[in-house]
C-alpha positions in Angstrom: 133.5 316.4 167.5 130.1 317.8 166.9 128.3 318.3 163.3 129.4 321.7 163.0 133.3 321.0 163.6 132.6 318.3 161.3 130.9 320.4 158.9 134.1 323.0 159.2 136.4 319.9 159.0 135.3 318.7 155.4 135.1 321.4 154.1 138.6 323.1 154.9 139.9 319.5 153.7 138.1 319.9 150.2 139.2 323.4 150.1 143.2 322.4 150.9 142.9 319.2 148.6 141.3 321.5 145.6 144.0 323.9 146.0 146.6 321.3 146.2 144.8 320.2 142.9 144.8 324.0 141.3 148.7 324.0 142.4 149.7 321.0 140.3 147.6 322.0 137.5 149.2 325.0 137.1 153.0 324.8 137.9 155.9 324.5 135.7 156.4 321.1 134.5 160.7 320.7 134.9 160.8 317.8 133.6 158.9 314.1 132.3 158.7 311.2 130.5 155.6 310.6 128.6 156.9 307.8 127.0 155.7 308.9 123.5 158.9 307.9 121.4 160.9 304.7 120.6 160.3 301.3 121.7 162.3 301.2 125.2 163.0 303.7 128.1 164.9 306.6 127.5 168.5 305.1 127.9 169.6 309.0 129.0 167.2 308.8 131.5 166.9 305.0 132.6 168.5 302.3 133.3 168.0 298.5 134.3 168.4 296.6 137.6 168.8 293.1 136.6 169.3 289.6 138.2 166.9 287.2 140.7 168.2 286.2 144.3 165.1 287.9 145.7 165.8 291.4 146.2 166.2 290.7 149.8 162.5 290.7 149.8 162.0 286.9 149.1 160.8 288.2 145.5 160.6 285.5 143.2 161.0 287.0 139.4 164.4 287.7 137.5 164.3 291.2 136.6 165.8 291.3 133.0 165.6 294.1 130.3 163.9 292.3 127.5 161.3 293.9 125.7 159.1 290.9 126.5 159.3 292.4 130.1 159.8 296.2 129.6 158.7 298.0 126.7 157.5 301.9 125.1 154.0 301.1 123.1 151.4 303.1 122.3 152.8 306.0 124.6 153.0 304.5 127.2 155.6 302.5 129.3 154.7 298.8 130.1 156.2 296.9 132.3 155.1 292.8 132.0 155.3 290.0 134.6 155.6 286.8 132.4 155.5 283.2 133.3 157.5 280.6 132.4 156.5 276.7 133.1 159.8 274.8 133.2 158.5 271.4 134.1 155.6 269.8 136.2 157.2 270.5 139.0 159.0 274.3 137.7 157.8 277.8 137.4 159.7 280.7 137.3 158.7 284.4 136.6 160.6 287.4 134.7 159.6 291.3 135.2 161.0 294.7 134.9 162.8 297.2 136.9 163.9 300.5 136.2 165.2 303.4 137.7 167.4 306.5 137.2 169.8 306.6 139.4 172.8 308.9 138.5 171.0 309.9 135.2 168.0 312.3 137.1 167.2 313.3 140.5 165.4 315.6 142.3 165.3 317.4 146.0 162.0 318.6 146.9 159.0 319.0 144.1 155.7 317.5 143.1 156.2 313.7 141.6 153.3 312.0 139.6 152.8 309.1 137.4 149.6 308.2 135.9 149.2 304.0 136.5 147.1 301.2 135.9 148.2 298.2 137.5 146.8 294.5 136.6 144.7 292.4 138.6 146.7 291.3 141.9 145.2 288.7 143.0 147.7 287.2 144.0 151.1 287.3 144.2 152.1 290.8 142.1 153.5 293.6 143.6 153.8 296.7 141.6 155.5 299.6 143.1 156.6 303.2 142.2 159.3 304.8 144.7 162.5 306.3 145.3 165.2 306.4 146.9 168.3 308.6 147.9 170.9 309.1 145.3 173.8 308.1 147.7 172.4 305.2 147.7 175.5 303.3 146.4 177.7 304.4 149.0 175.5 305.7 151.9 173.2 302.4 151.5 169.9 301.7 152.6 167.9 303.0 154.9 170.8 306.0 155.4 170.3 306.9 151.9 166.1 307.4 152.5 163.7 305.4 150.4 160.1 307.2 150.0 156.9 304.8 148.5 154.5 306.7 146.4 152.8 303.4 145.6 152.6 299.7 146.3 149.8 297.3 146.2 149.3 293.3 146.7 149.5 293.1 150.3 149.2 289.6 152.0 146.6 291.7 154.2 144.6 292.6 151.5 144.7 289.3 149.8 143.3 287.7 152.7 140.4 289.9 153.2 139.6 290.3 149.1 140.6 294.0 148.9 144.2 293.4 147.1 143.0 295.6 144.0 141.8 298.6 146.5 144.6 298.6 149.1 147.4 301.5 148.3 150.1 302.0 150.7 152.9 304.9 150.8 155.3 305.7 152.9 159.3 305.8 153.8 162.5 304.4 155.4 165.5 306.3 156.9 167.6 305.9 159.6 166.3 307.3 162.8 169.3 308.3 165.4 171.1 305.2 164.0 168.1 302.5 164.3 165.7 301.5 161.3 162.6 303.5 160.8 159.4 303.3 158.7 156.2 304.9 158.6 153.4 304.1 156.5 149.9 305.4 155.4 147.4 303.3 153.5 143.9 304.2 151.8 140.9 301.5 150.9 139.4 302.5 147.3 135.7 301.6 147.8 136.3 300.2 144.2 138.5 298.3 142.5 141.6 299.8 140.9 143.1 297.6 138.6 142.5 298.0 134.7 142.1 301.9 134.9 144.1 304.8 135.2 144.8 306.4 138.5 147.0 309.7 139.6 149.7 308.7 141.9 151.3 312.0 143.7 154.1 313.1 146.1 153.9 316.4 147.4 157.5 317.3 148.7 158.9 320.7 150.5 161.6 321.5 153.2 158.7 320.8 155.9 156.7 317.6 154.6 155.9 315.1 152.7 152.6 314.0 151.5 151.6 311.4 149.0 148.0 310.7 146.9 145.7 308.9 144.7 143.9 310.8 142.9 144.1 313.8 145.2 142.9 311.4 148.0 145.6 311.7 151.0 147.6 308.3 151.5 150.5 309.7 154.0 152.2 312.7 155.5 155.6 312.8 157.4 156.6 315.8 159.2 160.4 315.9 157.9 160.8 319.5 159.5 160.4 317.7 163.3 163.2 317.3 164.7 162.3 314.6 166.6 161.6 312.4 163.1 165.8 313.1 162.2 164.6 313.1 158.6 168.0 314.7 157.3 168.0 311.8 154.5 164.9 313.6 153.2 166.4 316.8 152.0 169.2 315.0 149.9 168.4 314.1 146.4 165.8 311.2 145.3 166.4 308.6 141.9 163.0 307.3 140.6 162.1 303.3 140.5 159.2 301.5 138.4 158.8 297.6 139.0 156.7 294.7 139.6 157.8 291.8 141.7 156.1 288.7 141.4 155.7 287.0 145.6 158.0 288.8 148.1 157.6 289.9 151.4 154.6 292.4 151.0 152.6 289.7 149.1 153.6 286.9 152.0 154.2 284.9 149.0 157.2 283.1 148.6 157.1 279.8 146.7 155.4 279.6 143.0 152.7 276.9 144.2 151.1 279.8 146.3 150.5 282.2 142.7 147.1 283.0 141.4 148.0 286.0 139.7 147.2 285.6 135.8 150.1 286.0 133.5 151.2 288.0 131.2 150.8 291.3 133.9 151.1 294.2 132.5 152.0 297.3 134.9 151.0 300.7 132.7 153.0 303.8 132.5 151.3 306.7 130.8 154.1 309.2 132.4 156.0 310.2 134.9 156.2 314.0 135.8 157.9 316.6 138.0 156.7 320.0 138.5 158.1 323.1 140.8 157.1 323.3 143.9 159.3 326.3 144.5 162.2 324.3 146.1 162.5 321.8 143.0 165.8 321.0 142.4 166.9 318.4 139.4 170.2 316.7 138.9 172.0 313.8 137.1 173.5 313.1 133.8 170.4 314.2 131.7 169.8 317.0 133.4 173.6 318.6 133.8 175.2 317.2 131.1 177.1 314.8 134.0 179.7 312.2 133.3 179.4 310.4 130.9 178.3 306.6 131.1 181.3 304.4 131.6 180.4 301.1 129.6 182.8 298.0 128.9 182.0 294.2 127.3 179.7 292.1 129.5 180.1 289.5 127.9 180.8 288.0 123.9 179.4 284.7 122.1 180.7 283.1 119.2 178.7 281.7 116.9 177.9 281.4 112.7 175.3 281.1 110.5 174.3 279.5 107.2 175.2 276.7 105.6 177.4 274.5 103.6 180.6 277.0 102.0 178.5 279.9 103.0 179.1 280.4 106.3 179.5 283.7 107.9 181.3 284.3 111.5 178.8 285.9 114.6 179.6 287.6 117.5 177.1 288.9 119.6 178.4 290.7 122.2 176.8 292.7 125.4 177.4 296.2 126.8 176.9 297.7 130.4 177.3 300.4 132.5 179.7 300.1 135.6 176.6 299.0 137.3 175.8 296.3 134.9 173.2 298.2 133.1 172.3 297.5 129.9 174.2 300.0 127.6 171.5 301.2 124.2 173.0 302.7 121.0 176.2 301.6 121.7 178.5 301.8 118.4 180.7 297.7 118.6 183.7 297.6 116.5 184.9 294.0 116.2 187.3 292.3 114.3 187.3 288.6 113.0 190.4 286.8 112.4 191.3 283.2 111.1 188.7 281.6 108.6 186.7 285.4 108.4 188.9 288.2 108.0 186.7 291.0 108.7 186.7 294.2 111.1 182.3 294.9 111.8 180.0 297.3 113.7 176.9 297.1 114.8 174.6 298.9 117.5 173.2 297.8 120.6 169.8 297.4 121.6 168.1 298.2 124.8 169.2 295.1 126.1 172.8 296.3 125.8 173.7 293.5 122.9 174.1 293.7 119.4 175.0 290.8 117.2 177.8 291.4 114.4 177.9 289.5 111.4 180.7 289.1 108.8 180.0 289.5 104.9 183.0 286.9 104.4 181.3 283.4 104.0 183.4 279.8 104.4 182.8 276.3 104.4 185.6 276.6 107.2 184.7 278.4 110.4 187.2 278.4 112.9 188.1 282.0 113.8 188.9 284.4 116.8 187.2 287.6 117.6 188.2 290.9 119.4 186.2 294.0 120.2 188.5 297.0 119.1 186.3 299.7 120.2 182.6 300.8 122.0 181.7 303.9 121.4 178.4 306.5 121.4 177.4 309.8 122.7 178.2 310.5 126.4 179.8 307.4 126.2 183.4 306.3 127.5 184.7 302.9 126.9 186.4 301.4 130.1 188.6 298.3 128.1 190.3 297.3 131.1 186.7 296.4 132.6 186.0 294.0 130.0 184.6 290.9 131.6 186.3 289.8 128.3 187.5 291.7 125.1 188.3 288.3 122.4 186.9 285.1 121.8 187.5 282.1 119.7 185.1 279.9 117.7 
């Protein structure tokens, strides 16, 4: 290519990035989540994937929905890796990760969050993504899963670049066989402890993702040699941070250096028309309502001598095993504390009810009678159980 091609080169790419820029400055917003109220994500909006085994990524952390690991502060949503030494010889690691499947998605549209991830180095893997919203029954890659961000690759850990390396990209099914393809971008600085625009631009014809208007990846899903029909079916939203895994090549505790607490920073999460924009899901259609039974209940007291009161703390979920929020729990105690409660549940799903009746006695039963809340339908015959006894 000669100077002048060159010449003509940049300058139709600053003129196509600055109008890409002008587009998302100026189109309608449909909908977000600057994270500017309450203390945990929107439960309408949100919810919780939970559990350890590795994510069938060799991931080491438990994902759990504690506020110690996920949290709303200071408008923004923070999402914390924590350590926990249990023995000389023991280490194992919580984090956080949400999504919103069946509650919003979206087909085609411009999808940005504005993140600062912690210091990688190493063993942390923060990622922002979706995937297709048949995901439950089509499962993946047939549903479609599209990466707007991930960082703490093993390749960038070995060459000291793990806070500068971003990669995007997707998985689908390609005429029946596994497909991926993936884009990547070196930051000449570091981008860890600062705010950075992370962007999906996505049509009938392509999709292209950025950082901070810098091109990552493109895929052509109007070829029809790319079969891309997964990518123009709707998309849920994921936030999380895994701790080792396959993208860090990390997968015993001995080989992290990462400092702990990490927090992974959310200042919001937006999507704007693109002129195809289509949203979906419970808390954008009204939807079915969220289907929520007892997880789980655990007797218990409190106080002392004849002033003991009766405790049941019991947990709600969805039929995915969410964690259900503002639940309304109606309980009744029977035996040595006669006494019907209520209580509501946190964002962990749990709520702990306590009886006004005091004893020196305690020796009782308890039975939830009733879960209620807005948009909410209580599915008794999925308890996991419905009484205990003390």
């Amino acid at each position: 290519m000669n100077k002048q091609s060159s010449h003509k080169l940049k300058l139709l790419l600053l003129f196509i990035s600055g109008a890409l820029l002008s587009q998302v400055a100026t189109a309608q917003i449909l909908w977000s989540d600057e994270f500017d109220s309450g203390t945990a994500p929107d439960s309408a909006v949100w919810s919780y994937d939970l559990g350890a085994g590795g994510w069938g990524n060799g991931e080491l952390q438990e994902y759990t929905s504690d506020p110690a690991n996920v949290r709303i502060e200071n408008g923004t949503l923070i999402i914390t890796a924590q350590e926990i030494i249990l023995g000389k010889t023991r280490t194992a690691y919580t984090s956080a990760r949400i999504k919103t499947e069946n509650k919003l998605s979206f087909t085609y549209g411009t999808l940005e969050a504005r993140i600062m991830v912690p210091d990688l180095n190493a063993g942390l893997w923060p990622a922002f993504w979706t995937l297709g919203s048949n995901f439950s029954t089509a499962g993946w890659p047939n549903c479609g899963e599209l990466d707007i961000m991930e960082m703490g690759f093993a390749s960038a850990i070995a060459d000291g670049t793990v806070n500068r390396y971003v990669v995007a990209g997707s998985h689908w099914k390609l005429f029946n066989q596994y497909e991926n393809a993936f884009g990547s971008y070196l930051s000449p600085s570091d981008l860890n402890g600062s705010f950075h625009i992370y962007r999906m631009e996505w049509t009938p014809s392509l999709i292209s993702t950025y950082i901070d208007n810098q091109l990552i990846f493109s895929l052509d899903i109007s070829d029809p040699a790319n079969d891309a029909e997964e990518f123009h079916l709707p998309q849920f939203l994921l936030l999380n941070m895994a701790v080792g895994g396959g993208v860090t090549g990390i997968f015993t505790p001995s080989e992290i250096t990462a400092s702990f607490p990490a927090q992974y920073v959310i200042d919001y999460v937006r999507i704007y028309d693109n002129g195809y924009t289509v949203l979906g899901g419970s808390s954008i259609d009204g939807g079915d309502p969220v289907v929520a039974h007892v997880d789980s209940i655990v007797p218990g007291s409190s106080g002392t001598r004849n002033k003991i009161a009766a405790t049941a703390t019991v947990v709600i979920v969805d039929a995915a095993g969410a964690a259900v929020a503002d639940a309304t729990v109606t309980g009744t105690f029977g035996g040595s504390h006669n006494q019907t409660v209520n209580g509501t549940t946190d964002a962990n799903g749990s709520v702990t009810l306590v009886t006004s009746v005091t004893s020196s006695t305690v020796a009782f039963d308890f039975c939830v009678d009733d879960v209620s809340g807005a948009s909410l339908t209580y599915d008794a015959v999925a308890n996991v159980e419905t009484c205990d006894t003390y």
